[in-house]
N, C-alpha and C positions, 0 to 999 in steps of 0.2 A: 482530494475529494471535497473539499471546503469546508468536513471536520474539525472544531477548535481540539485542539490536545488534552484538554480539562474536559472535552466528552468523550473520548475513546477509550476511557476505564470502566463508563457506565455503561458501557455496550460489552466490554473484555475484563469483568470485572481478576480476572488472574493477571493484569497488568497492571503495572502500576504510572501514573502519572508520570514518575521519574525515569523510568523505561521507555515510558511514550519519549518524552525530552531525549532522551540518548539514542533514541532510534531518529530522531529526527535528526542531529548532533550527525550521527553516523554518517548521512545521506550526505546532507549540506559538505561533508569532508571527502564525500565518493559519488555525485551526485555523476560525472560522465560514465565511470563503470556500472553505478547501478543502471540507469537509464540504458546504458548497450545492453545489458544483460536483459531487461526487461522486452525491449524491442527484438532482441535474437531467441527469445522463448515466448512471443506472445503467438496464440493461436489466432491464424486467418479471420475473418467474422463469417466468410461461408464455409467454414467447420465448424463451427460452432450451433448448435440445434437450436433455432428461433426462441424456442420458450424461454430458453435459459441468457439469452443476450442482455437482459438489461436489467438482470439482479445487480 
C-alpha cells in the first residue's frame, strides 16, 4: 500500500516495528500462497456496498 515499515507502528501502536519486519520476512518466504489465499477469499467489488469501497 506504499506504507514505509517505520510507519505502521504509529497508526498500530500494539505492534511493534520488529513485528512489522517479520511479517514482512513471513511474506517474501510465502509470498505464492499468501497471494492464492488472498485472491481465493477476496470479495467481488459488486458485493461490496459502494460507500465502503475505497476505505
Amino acid at each position: 500500500m506504499g506504507v514505509a515499515p517505520e510507519e505502521i507502528p504509529q497508526g498500530l501502536p500494539h505492534i511493534t516495528l520488529a513485528q512489522v519486519f517479520d511479517a514482512l520476512s513471513y511474506y517474501l518466504d510465502h509470498q505464492n500462497e499468501i497471494n492464492s489465499y488472498i485472491q481465493r477469499n477476496r470479495i467481488p467489488d459488486e458485493l461490496i456496498d459502494p460507500l465502503l469501497q475505497y476505505l
